[in-house]
VEXKOLNU-914078 format. One line per 3 residues: number of its first residue (from 0); their letters; for each residue x, z, y of C-alpha. Coordinates in Angstrom, 3 decimals, m for minus. Each point is the difference from the previous one (the first is absolute). Layout:
N
NUM) A) X/Z/Y | ... $
END
This chain:
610
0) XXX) 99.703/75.911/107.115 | 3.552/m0.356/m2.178 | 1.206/2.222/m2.748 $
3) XXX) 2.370/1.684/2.004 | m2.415/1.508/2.582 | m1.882/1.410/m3.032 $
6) XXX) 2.946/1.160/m2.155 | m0.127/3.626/m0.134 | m3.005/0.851/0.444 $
9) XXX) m1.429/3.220/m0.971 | m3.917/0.050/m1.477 | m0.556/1.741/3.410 $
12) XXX) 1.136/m3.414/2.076 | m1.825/m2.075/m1.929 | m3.001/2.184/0.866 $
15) XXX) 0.671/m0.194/3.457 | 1.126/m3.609/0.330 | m3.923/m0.721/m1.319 $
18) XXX) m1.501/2.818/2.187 | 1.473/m1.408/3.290 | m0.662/m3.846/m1.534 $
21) XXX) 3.629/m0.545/0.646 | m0.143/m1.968/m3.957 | m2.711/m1.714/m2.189 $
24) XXX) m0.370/0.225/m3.633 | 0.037/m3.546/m0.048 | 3.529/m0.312/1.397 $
27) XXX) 0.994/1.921/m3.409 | 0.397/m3.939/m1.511 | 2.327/m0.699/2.984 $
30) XXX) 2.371/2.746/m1.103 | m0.445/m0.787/m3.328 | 1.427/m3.344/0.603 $
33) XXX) 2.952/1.331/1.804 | 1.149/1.877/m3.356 | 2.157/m1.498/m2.085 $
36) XXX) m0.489/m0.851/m3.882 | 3.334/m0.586/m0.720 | 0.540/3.769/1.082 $
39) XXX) 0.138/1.627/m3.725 | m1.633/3.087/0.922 | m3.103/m2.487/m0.367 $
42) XXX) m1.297/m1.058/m3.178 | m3.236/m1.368/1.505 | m1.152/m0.460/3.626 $
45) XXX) m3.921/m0.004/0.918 | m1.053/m3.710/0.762 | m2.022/m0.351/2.942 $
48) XXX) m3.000/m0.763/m1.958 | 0.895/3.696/m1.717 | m0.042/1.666/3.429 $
51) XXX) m2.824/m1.416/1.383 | m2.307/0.663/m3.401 | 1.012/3.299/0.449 $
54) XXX) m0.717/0.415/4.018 | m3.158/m1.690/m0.872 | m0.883/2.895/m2.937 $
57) XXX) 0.729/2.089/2.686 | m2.666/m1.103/2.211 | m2.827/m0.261/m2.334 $
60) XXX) 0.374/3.685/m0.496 | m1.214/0.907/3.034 | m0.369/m2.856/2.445 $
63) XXX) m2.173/1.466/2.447 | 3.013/2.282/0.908 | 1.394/m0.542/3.754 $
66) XXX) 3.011/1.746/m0.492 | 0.998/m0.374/m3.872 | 3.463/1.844/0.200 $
69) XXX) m2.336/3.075/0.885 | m2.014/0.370/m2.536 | 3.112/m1.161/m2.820 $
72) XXX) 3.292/2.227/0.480 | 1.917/m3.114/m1.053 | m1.530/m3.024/1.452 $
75) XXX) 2.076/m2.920/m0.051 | 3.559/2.291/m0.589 | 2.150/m2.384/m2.629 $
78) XXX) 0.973/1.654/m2.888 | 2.164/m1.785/m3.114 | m0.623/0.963/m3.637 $
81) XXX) 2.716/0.363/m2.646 | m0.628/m2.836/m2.626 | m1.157/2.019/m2.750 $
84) XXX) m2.562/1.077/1.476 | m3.344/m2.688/m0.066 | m1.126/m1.622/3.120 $
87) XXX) m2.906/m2.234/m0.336 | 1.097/m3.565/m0.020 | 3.468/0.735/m0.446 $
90) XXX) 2.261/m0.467/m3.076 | 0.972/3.581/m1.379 | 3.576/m0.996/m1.369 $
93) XXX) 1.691/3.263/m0.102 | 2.953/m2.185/0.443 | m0.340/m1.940/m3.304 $
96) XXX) m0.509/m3.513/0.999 | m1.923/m0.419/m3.634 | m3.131/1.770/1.669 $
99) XXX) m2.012/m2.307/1.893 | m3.367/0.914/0.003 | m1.453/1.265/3.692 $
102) XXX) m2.009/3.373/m0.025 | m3.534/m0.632/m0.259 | m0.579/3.544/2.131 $
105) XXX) 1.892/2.259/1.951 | 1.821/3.684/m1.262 | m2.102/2.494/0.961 $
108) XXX) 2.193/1.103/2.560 | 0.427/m3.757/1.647 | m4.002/0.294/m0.159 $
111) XXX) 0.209/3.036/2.263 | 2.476/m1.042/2.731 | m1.972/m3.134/0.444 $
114) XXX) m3.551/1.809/0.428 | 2.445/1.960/2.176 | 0.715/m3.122/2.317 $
117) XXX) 3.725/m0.607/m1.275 | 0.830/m3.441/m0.749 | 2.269/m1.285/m3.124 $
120) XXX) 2.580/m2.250/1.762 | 2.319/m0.168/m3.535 | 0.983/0.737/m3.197 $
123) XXX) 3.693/1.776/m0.545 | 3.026/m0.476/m2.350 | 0.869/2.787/m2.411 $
126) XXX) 2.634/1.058/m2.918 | m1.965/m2.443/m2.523 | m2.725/2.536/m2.098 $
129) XXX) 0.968/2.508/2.818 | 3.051/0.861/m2.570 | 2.772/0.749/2.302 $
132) XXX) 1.284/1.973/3.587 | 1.989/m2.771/1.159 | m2.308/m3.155/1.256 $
135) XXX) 2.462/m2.521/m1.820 | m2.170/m0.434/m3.157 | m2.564/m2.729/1.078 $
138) XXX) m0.088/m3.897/m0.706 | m0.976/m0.172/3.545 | 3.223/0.913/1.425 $
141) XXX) 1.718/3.423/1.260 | m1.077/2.034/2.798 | 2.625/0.748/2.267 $
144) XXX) 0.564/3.173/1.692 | m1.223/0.103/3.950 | 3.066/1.695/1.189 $
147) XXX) 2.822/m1.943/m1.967 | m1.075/m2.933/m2.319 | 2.848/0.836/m2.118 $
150) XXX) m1.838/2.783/m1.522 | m3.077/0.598/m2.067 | m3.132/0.640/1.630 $
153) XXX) m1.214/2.181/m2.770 | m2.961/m0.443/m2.460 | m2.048/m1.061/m1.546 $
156) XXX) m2.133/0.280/3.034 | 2.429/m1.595/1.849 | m1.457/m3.029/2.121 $
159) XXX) m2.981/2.566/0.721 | 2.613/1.986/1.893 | 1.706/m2.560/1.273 $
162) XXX) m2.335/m1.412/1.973 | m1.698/3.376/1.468 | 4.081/0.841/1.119 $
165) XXX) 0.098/m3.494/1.720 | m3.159/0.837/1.618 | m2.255/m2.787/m0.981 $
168) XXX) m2.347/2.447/m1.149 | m0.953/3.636/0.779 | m0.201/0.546/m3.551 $
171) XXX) m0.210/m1.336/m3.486 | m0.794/0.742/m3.066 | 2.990/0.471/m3.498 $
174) XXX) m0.440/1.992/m2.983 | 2.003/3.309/m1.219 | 0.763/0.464/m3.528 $
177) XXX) 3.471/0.950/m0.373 | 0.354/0.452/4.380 | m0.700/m3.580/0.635 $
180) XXX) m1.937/1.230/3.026 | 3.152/2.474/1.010 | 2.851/m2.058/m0.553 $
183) XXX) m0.492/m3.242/2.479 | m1.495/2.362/2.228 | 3.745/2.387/0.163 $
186) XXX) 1.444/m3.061/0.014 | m1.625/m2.036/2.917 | m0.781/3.266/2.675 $
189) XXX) m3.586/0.024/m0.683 | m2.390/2.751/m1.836 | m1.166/m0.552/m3.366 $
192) XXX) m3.077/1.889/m1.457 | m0.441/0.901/m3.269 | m3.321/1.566/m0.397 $
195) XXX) m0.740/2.460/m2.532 | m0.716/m1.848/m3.577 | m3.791/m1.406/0.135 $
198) XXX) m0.589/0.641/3.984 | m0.091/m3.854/0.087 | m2.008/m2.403/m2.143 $
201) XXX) 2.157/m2.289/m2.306 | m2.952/m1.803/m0.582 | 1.620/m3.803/0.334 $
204) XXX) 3.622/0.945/m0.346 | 2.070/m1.732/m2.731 | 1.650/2.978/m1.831 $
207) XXX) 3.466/1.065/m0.613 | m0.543/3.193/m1.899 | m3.724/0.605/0.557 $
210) XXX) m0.090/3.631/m0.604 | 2.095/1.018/3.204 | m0.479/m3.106/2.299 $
213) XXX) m0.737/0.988/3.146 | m0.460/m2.793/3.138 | 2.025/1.077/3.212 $
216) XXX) m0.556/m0.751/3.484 | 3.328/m0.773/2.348 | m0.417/0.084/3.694 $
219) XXX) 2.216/0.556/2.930 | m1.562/3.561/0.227 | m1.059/2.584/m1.929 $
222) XXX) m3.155/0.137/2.935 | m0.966/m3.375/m1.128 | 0.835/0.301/m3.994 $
225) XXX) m2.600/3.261/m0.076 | m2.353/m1.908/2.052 | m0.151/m2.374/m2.546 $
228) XXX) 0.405/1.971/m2.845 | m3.105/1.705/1.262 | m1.799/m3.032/0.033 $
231) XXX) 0.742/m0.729/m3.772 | m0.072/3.528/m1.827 | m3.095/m1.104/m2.135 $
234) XXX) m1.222/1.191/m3.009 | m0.881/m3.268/m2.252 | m1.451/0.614/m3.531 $
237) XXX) 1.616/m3.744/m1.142 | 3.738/1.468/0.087 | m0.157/2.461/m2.664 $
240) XXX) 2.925/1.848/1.445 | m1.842/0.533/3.482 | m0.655/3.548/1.058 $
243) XXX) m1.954/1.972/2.224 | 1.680/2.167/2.486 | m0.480/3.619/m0.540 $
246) XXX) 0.248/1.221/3.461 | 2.164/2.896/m0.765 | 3.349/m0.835/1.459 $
249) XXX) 1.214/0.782/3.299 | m0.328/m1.774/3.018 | 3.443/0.311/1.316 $
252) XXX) 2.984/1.946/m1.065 | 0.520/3.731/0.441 | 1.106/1.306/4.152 $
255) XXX) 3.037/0.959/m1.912 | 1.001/m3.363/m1.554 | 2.036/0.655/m3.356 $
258) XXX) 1.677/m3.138/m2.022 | 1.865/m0.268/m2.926 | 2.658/m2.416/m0.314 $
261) XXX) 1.946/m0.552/m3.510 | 2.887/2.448/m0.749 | 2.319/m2.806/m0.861 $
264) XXX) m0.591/m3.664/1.777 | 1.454/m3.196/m1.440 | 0.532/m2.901/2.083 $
267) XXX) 2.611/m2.135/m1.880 | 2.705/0.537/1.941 | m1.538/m0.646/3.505 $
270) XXX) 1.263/1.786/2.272 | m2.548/m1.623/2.912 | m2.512/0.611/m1.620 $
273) XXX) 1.133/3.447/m1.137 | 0.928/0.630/3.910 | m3.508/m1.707/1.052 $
276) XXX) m2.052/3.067/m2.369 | 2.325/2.466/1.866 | m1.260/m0.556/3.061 $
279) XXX) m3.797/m0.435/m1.030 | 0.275/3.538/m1.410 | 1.655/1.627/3.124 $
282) XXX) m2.454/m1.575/1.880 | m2.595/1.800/m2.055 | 1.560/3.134/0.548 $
285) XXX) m0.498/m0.841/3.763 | m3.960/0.163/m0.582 | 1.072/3.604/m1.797 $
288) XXX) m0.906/m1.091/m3.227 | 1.497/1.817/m3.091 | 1.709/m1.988/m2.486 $
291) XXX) 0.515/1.447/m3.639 | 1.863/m2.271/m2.461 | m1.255/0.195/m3.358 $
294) XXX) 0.544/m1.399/m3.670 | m0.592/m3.471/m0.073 | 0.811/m0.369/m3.785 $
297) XXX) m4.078/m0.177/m0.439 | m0.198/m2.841/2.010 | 2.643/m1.812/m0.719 $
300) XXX) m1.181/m0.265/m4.000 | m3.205/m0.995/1.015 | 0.984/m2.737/2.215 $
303) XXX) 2.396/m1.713/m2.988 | m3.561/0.183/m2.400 | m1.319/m2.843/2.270 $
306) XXX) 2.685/m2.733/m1.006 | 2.150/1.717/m2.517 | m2.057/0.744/m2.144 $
309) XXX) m4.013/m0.994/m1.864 | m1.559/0.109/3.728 | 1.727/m3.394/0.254 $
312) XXX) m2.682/m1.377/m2.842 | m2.794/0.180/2.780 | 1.623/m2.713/1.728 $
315) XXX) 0.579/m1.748/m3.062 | m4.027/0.663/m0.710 | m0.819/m1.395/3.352 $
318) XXX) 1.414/m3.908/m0.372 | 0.123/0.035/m3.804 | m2.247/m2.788/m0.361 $
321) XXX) 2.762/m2.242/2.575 | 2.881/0.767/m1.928 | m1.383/m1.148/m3.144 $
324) XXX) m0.874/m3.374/1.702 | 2.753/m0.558/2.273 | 3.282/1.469/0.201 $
327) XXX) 0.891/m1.664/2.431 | m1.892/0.456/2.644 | 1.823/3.543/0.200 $
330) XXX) 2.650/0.844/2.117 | 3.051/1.295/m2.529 | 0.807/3.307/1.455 $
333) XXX) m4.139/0.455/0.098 | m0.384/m1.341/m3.599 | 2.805/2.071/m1.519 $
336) XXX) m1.646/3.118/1.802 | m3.292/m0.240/m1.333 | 0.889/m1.729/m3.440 $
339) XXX) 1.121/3.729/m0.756 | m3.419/1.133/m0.085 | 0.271/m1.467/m3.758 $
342) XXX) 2.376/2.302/m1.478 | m2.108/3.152/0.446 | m2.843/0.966/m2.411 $
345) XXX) m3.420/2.182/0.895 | 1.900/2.871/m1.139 | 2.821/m0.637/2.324 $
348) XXX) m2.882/m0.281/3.005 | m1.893/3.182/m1.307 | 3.239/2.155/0.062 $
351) XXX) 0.876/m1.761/3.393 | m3.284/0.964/1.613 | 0.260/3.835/m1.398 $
354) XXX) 3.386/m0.116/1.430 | m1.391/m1.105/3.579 | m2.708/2.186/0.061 $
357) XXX) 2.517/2.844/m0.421 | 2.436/m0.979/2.615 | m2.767/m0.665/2.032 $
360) XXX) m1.528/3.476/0.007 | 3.630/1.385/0.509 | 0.413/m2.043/3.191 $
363) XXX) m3.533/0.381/1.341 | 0.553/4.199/m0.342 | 3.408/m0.822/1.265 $
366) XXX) m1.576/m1.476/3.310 | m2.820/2.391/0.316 | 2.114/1.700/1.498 $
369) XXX) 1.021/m2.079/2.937 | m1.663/m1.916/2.477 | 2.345/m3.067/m0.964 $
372) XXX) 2.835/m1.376/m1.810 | 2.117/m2.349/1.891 | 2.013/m2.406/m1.120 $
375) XXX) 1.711/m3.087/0.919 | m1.995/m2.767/m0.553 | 3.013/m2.091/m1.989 $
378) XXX) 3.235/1.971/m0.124 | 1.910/m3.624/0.468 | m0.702/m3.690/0.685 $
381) XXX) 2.156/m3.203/m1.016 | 0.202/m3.030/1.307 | m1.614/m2.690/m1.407 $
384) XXX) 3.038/m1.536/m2.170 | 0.999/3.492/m1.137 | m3.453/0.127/m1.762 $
387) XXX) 0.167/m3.299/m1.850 | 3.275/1.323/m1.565 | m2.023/3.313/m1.047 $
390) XXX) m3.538/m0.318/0.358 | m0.975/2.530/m2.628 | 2.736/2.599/0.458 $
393) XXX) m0.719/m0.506/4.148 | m3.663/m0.247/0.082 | 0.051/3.481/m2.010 $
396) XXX) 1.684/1.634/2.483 | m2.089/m0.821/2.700 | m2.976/1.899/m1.756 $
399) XXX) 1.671/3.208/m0.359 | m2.425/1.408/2.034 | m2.695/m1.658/m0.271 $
402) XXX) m1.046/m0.638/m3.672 | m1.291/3.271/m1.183 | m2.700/0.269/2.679 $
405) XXX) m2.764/m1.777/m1.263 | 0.712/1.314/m3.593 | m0.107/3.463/1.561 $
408) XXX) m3.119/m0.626/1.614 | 1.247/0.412/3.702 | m0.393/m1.222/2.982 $
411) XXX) 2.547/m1.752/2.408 | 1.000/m0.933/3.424 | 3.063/m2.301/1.213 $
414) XXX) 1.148/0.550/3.246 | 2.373/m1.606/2.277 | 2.924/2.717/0.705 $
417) XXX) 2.647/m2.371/1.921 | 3.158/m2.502/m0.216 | 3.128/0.611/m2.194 $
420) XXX) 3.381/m0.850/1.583 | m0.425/m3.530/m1.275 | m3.481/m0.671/1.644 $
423) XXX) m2.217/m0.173/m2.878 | m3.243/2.237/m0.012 | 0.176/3.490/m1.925 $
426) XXX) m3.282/1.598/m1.205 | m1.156/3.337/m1.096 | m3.195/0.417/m2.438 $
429) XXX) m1.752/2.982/0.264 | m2.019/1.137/m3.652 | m2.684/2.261/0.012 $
432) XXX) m2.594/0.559/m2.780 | m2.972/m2.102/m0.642 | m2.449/m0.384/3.126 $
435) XXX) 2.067/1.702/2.447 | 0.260/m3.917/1.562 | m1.796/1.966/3.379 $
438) XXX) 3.033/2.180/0.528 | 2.536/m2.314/m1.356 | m1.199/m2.537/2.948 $
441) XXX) m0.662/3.263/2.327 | 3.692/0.586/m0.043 | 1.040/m3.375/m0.429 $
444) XXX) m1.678/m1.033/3.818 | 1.791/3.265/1.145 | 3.295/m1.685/m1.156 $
447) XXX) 0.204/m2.897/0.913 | m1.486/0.456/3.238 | 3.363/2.989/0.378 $
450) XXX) 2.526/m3.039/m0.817 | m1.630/m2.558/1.919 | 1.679/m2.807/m1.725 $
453) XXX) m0.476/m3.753/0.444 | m3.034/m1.145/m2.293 | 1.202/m1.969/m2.966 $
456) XXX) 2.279/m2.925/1.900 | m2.366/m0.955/2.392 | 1.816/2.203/2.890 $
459) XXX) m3.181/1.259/0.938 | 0.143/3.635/0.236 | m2.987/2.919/m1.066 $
462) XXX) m2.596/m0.493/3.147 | m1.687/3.689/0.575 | m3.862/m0.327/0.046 $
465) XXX) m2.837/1.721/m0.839 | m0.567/0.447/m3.913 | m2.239/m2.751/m1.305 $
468) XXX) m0.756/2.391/m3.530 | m3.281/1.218/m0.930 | m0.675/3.831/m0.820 $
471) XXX) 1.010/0.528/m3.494 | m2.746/m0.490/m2.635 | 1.703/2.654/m2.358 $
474) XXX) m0.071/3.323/2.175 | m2.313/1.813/2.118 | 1.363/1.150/3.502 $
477) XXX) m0.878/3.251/0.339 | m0.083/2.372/3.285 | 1.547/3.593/m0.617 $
480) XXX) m0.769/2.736/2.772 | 1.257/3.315/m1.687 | 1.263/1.699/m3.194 $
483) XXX) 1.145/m3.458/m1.617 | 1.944/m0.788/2.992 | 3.594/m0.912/m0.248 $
486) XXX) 2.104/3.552/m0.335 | m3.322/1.675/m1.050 | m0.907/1.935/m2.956 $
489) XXX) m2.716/m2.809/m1.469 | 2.559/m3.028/0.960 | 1.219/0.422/m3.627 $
492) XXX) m3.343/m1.342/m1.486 | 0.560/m3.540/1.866 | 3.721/m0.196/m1.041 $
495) XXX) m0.653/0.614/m3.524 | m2.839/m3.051/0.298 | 2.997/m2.173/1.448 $
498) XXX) m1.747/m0.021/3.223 | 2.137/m1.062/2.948 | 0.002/1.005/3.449 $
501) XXX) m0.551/m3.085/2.655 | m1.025/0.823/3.395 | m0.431/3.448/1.923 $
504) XXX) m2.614/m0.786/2.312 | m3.889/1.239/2.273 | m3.298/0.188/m1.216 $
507) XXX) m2.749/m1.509/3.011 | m0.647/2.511/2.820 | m2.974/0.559/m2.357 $
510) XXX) 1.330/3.110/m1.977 | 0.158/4.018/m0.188 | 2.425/1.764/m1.909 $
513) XXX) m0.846/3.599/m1.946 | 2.094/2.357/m1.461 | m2.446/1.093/m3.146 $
516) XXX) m0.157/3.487/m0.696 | 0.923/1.222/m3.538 | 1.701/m2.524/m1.364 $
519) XXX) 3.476/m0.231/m1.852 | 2.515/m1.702/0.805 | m1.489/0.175/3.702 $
522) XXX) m1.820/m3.418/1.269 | m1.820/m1.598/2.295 | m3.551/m1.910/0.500 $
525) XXX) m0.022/m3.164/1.807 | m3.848/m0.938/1.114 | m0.876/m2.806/2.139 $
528) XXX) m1.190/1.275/3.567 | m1.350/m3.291/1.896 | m0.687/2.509/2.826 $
531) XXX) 3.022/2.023/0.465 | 2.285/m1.548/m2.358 | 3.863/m0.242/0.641 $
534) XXX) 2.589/m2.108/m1.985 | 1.857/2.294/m2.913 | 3.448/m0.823/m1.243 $
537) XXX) m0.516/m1.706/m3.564 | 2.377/m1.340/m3.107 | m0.491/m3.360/m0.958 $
540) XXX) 0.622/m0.102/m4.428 | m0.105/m2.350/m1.986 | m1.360/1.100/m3.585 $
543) XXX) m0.368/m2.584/m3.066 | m3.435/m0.768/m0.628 | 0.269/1.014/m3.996 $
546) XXX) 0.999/3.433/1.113 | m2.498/1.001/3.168 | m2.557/1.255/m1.753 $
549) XXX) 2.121/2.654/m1.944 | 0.732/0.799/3.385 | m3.783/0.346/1.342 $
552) XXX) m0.257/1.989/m3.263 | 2.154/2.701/1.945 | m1.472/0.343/2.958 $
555) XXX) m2.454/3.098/0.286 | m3.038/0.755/1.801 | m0.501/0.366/3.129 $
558) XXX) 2.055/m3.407/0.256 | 0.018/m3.538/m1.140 | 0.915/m3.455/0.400 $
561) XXX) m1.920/m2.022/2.446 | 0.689/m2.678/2.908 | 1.918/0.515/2.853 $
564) XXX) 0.378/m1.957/3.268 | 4.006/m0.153/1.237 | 0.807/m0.385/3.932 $
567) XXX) 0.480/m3.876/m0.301 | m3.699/m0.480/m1.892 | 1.364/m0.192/m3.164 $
570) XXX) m1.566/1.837/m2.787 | 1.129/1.574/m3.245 | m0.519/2.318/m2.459 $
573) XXX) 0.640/3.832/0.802 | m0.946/3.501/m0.174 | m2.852/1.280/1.713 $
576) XXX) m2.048/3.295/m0.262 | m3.593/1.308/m0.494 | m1.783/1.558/2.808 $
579) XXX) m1.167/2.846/m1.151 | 3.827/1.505/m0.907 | 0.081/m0.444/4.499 $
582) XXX) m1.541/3.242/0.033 | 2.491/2.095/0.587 | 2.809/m2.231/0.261 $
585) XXX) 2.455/0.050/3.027 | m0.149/m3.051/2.195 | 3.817/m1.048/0.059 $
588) XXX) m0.826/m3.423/1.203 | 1.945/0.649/3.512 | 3.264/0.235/m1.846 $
591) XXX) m0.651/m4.059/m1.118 | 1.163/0.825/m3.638 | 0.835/2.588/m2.776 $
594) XXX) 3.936/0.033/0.121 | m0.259/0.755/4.032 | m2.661/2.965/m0.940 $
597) XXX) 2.216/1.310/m3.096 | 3.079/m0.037/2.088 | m1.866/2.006/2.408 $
600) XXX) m1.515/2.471/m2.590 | 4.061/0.198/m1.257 | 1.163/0.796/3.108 $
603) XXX) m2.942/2.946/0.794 | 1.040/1.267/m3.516 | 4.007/0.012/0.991 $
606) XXX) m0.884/1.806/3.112 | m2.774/2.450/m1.516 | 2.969/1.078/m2.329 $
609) X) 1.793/0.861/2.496 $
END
């Protein structure tokens, strides 16, 4: 099989393409062979010996198993890793070609795809010290844009994205400081997440400011990017800036989606671009969401702390040690970046962190408020000459909107939002507080499968099929039959727990329905009837894990959470009732749910008045 009849491939086709034996793991060093190392979005490229070791790995994990791509959710799916990131037998160079020593053990997260089936097929160039949002800083050569070599690709993740847009693989892996996973992503028509600070492990990851690195995942759709993402959020006690997630943010945004956009945007005189963000926001309107501009002046001072001011010093921390030894093995615009670091003292970096935390907690009550900010992803791009005239001044502007998310502690999603009049990608990001990454990817899939745009430049356009994502492991689904329904007097107490509405749907034919006598607000019992049951009209929520039990806590006597059986076998949590409150309780189960009986009741009241 060539490249080309693979390029473009979602996660999903390379699931099938094994499933239906129409490709073999082993023809992953054929493909490998057809890529080419003088293409500088490669720093490294697996050797066959690489690939096989790890197809063999794969093997010995379970080699009794018939069907291997069933039991691992990425067997044999190529991935490529951005070269700052350590891959076992592979020389971690971070673009310096003074670092020569391979990685005696995977990153944590490289660990995890491969026990996940994925295969390494190469290592990717970067903005040397991931210092940079252009993909022009690297000994190794600059990474072109897909759509018009003339221009930057964007960085420093930038051969990461290059070669997911060219469809070699379904996705790869870059790193997001400063929107190093955003930028390339805007600028090459894929997505780019950027998971909340500590989601991911950077166990194995060769810093750039160690404190707010997070690693991103780029894909050709957000479908496959969450996927993975799932696959890797991780708590790992070696990375002392991992977290746990707390299971108390929603799982998708609010029915009545509300974004904030900045009160005043900059985009340096673009007017495509400027046009481009025009049209992304009408088409928001389109899904009737509510955009509010706000003061951006909180943001804006936060994101100049991360190069113009001590923040810088972390970098400077990070290859200290190199600098001292050899100069020279910097790239200038890199070395005069993070030779700044020197001019700050503690003090400087104490009154620099009070400062963040401050803007921080103004932007994070600022965003409370909405489901999302949007933004455009880079408010401009240059071509490729323009930036070696300018790199500083250029590269600044393309993290306008990007550098005070990690500082701020939020999380991010770039998403592919069309063509300017000159042909080159525009992106928007979307920003949301830290672990909403569920509904920031909920939305995200709704999106992009509304614009329906090529994937990357492969020409290969979104294929509609049935979800491949696992039930979240952050929320409990939870049935609603009465008083908390949507429009209903209780509904308030799953709002206020950021509880989200997902399906309306049928219990089993295995149910009655009771309207309890002397209760306030009125309500029903559900009971299962094996005998004489019927199906009853039920609300699908989701609620965040952290917060059911303060809802349980609510709930009084005669009811209480149990287990309930939905029309298609499914089960979930959801309210049932005790049998001895059945005693003098109406049957109602004829009308097949509460809002068809209240209606009823409403309409006997209208005419009684009468």
């Amino acid at each position: 099989m060539l490249l080309n009849d693979v390029c473009g491939w979602t996660i999903h086709d390379w699931q099938l393409a094994y499933q239906r034996g129409e490709f073999s793991i082993e023809q992953l060093i054929d493909l490998v062979k057809n890529l080419d190392i003088q293409d500088n979005a490669w720093i490294t490229l697996a050797t066959t010996e690489q690939i096989r070791e790890q197809i063999s790995n794969l093997q010995q994990l379970n080699p009794h198993t018939a069907n291997p791509y069933q039991q691992y959710p990425l067997y044999g799916i190529p991935f490529a890793v951005k070269d700052n990131i350590d891959v076992e037998g592979f020389i971690t160079t971070a673009a310096c070609n003074a670092l020569t020593l391979p990685a005696t053990q995977d990153a944590e997260l490289v660990k995890l795809l491969k026990q996940a089936g994925a295969i390494v097929i190469g290592k990717t160039n970067l903005d040397q010290f991931a210092t940079g949002l252009v993909g022009t800083r690297s000994p190794y050569g600059i990474v072109e844009n897909v759509f018009n070599p003339k221009y930057v690709s964007g960085g420093s993740s930038s051969g990461s994205a290059s070669v997911v847009a060219r469809g070699f693989v379904p996705f790869s892996l870059g790193t997001d400081t400063a929107g190093s996973g955003r930028v390339p992503a805007g600028f090459n028509n894929i997505v780019g997440l950027k998971p909340t600070k500590g989601r991911f492990s950077n166990f194995g990851l060769f810093p750039a400011c160690k404190s707010i690195d997070c690693i991103s995942i780029f894909a050709l759709t957000v479908e496959d990017a969450e996927y993975v993402a799932n696959l890797l959020e991780k708590y790992d006690a070696r990375d002392g800036y991992s977290r746990k997630n707390p299971k108390t943010a929603p799982a998708r945004f609010s029915s009545k989606l509300n974004f904030a956009i900045p009160q005043v945007l900059n985009f340096w005189g673009d007017q495509q671009s400027e046009h481009a963000f025009k049209q992304a926001i009408q088409l928001l309107t389109s899904f009737q969401a509510h955009i509010t501009e706000i003061d951006f002046s909180a943001f804006e001072k936060l994101a100049a702390q991360l190069y113009q001011g001590p923040w810088v010093a972390e970098r400077t921390a990070a290859v200290d040690d190199l600098i001292h030894q050899n100069q020279k093995a910097f790239d200038p615009t890199v070395l005069e970046i993070i030779k700044q670091g020197y001019q700050f003292t503690a003090i400087d970096a104490y009154n620099a962190e009070y400062l963040k935390q401050n803007l921080a907690r103004t932007i994070q009550e600022t965003l409370a408020n909405f489901d999302a900010l949007i933004v455009p992803t880079s408010p401009t791009i240059y071509t490729i000459e323009e930036v070696k005239l300018e790199p500083i001044k250029l590269n600044s502007q393309f993290g306008t909107y990007t550098n005070f998310t990690n500082l701020a502690d939020l999380s991010a999603l770039a998403l592919p939002a069309g063509f300017r009049a000159d042909g080159l990608p525009f992106g928007i990001t979307l920003i949301a507080p830290a672990w909403h990454d569920a509904a920031l990817a909920h939305f995200g899939k709704i999106w992009q499968n509304h614009l329906n745009l090529s994937l990357g430049a492969t020409g290969q356009n979104l294929k509609p099929h049935q979800s491949i994502l696992a039930p979240s492991n952050h929320h409990i689904r939870l049935a609603v039959v009465g008083a908390h329904l949507t429009g209903m007097p209780l509904n308030f107490q799953l709002l206020t727990r950021d509880a989200v509405h997902i399906e309306t749907t049928r219990t089993a034919h295995k149910y009655s329905l009771y309207e309890l006598q002397g209760v306030i607000p009125p309500k029903p019992g559900l009971v299962r009837n094996e005998s004489d049951g019927q199906a009853i009209v039920v609300e699908l929520w989701d609620i965040p894990t952290a917060r059911f039990g303060e809802f349980v806590a609510e709930i009084p006597a005669p009811l209480g959470i149990g287990n309930i059986e939905l029309k298609d076998g499914r089960w979930v949590k959801g309210f049932i009732c005790e049998s001895y409150a059945l005693t003098n309780a109406k049957n109602i189960s004829h009308f097949g749910g509460w809002y068809v009986y209240q209606q009823q009741q409403n309409n006997q009241t209208k005419v009684t008045s009468y």
